[in-house]
N, C-alpha and C positions, 0 to 999 in steps of 0.2 A: 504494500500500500504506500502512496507516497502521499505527503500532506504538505499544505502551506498554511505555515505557522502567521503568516503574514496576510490579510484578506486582497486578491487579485483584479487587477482590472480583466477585463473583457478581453484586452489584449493579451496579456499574462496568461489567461486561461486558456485562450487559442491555442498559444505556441506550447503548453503545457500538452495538451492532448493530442497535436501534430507532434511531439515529441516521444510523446506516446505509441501512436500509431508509426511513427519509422520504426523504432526500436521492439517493437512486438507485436507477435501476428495473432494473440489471445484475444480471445473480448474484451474490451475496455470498456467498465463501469464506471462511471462518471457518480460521485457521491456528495452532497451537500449544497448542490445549486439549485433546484425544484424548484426556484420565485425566478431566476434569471437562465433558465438550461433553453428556451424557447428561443433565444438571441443568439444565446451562446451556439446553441448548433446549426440555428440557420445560417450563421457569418461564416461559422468553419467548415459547413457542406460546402457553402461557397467556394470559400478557399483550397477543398480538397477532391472538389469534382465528387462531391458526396450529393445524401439525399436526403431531405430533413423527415421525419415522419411522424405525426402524431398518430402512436398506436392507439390509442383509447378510441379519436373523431374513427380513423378508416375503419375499427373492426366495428362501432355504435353503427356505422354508414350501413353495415351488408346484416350486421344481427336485428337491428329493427325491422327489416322486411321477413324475419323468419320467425315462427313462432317459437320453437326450439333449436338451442344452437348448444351442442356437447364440444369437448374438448375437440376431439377430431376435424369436427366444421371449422374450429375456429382458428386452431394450425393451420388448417389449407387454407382460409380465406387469409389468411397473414399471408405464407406463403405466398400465396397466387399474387397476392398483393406486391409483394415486394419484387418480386420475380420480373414482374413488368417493368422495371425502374431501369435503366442505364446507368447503375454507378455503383462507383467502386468502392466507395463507404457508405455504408448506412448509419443516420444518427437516428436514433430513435427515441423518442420523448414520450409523455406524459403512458406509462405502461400498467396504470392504473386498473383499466378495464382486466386485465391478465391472471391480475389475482381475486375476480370473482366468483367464492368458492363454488357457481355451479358449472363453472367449466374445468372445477378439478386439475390446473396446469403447474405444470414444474415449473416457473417463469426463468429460474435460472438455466437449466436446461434445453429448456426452449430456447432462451437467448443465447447458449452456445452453437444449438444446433444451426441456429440463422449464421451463426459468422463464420460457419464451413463452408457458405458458397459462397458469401462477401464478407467483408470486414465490416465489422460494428463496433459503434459506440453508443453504448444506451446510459440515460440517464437513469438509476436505480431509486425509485419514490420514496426510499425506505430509509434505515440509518446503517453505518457502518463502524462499530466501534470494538474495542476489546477482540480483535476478529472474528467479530460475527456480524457477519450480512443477515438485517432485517427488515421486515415490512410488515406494518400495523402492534400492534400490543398482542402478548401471550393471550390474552382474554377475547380477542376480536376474531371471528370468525375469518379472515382473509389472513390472518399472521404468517408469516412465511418466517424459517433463519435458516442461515447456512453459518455453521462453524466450520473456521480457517478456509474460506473458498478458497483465496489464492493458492493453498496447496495441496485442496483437491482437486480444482478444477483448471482450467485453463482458462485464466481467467486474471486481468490485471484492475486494480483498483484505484481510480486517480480522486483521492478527497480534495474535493477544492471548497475554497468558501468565499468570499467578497461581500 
């Protein structure tokens, strides 16, 4: 995990994450920006021939018209979704909808499986501390944690905050 002690401009946190993605071909979770991650990745798809994506708007877009939608549908319409994109990073944002427990989904696994066919940077909605990757409270039906992702998963951690 790498952290700034110091709170970053916009700038700062670009070149952080482009530094990131030269140096390793892992998922790169993005931890602690959730009020400014909407800026922050549209400037850097920009800059990196990426594609910014609000998971939550695209997958609400295709699950509203269905009456039931299980984990499976909602892989492939990600999938399908992103598949269509020309580009060679994927930033993914707001992943909120993913941990809805009726679609039952791994979201970290999920979000590895996507960066096998492109490179990704997701913003993780959750918190990252003591190394454990979280989302929502023990008591909250959507909680998710991952103790020491980075070394079981392939998976790099960049805390930022500003």
């Amino acid at each position: 995990m790498l952290n700034s002690a110091n709170p970053l401009t916009l700038s700062q946190a670009q070149q952080c994450i482009i530094a990131q993605m030269q140096s390793h071909t892992t998922l790169l979770l993005l931890t602690g920006i959730t009020d400014w991650a909407p800026q922050l990745l549209k400037d850097t798809a920009l800059l990196c021939d990426g594609e910014y994506i609000n998971v939550s708007l695209e997958l609400a877009k295709h699950i509203r018209q269905r009456a039931v939608v299980n984990s499976l549908e909602a892989i492939q319409l990600l999938r399908d979704r992103l598949a269509s994109l020309d580009a060679r990073t994927l930033f993914l944002d707001r992943l909120e909808i993913l941990f809805t427990p009726v679609l039952q989904l791994d979201v970290l696994r999920l979000l590895l499986e996507l960066n096998r066919n492109v490179r990704t940077v997701a913003v993780w909605p959750g918190a990252y501390q003591d190394n454990q990757l979280t989302y929502a409270t023990p008591d909250h039906p959507e909680y998710r944690a991952y103790l020491d992702p980075e070394m079981v998963f392939p998976v790099t951690i960049l805390a930022l905050r500003r």
